[in-house]
N, C-alpha and C positions, 0 to 999 in steps of 0.2 A: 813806292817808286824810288829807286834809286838810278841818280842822274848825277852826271860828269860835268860839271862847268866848265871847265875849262877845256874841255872835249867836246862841249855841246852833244853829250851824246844820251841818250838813256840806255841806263844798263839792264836796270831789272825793272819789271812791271808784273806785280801782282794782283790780283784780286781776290776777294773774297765778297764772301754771302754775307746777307744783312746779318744783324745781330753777330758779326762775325769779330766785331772790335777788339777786345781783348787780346784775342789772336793774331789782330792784325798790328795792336801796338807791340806786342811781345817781339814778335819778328822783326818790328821797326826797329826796337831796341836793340836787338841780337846780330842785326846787320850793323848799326852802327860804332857796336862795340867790335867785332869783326872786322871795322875797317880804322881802326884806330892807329894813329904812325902813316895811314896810307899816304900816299904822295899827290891822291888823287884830289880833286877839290872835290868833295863828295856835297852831295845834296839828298836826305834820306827824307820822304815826305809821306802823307798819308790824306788822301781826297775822298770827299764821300760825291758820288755823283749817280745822276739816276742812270745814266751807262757810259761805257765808253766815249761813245760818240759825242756824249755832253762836255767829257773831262777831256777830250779832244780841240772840243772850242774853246771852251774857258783856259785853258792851260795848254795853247798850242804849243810855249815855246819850249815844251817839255819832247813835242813830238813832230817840229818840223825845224828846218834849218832857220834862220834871219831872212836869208832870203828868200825862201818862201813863205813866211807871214807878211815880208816886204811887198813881193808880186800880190798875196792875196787882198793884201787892204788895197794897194793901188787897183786891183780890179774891182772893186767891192764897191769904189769911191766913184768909179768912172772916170771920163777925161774932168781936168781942169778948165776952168773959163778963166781965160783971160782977158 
């Protein structure tokens, strides 16, 4: 996964097949030597999860804005009691 901080943006998002490691660090490596001098705040990372969907919860902030993690936890929480 490669992700923009300071863009809040995700750039690239790859996967691979299990047993697929190796290949999956090599290419981390090669992206991030590739972005070297960028200007970018770059964030090159590598998740193992059982799908999508999982590495979508655990790691929203990778795939929704602040404000929408904001809106979901306040729905998630319900009203407050005052």
């Amino acid at each position: 996964m490669h992700y923009d901080r300071r863009a809040q943006q995700l750039l690239r998002f790859d996967q691979y097949e299990d047993g697929d490691f190796t290949r999956a660090e090599d290419d981390r490596l090669d992206l991030e030597l590739s972005l070297l001098g960028s200007d970018r705040e770059n964030e090159i990372v590598l998740f193992n999860a059982a799908d999508e969907a999982a590495l979508r919860v655990s790691h929203a902030r990778y795939f929704q804005s602040i404000e929408e993690i904001a809106l979901a936890t306040a729905r998630s929480q319900g009203p407050f009691a005052c």
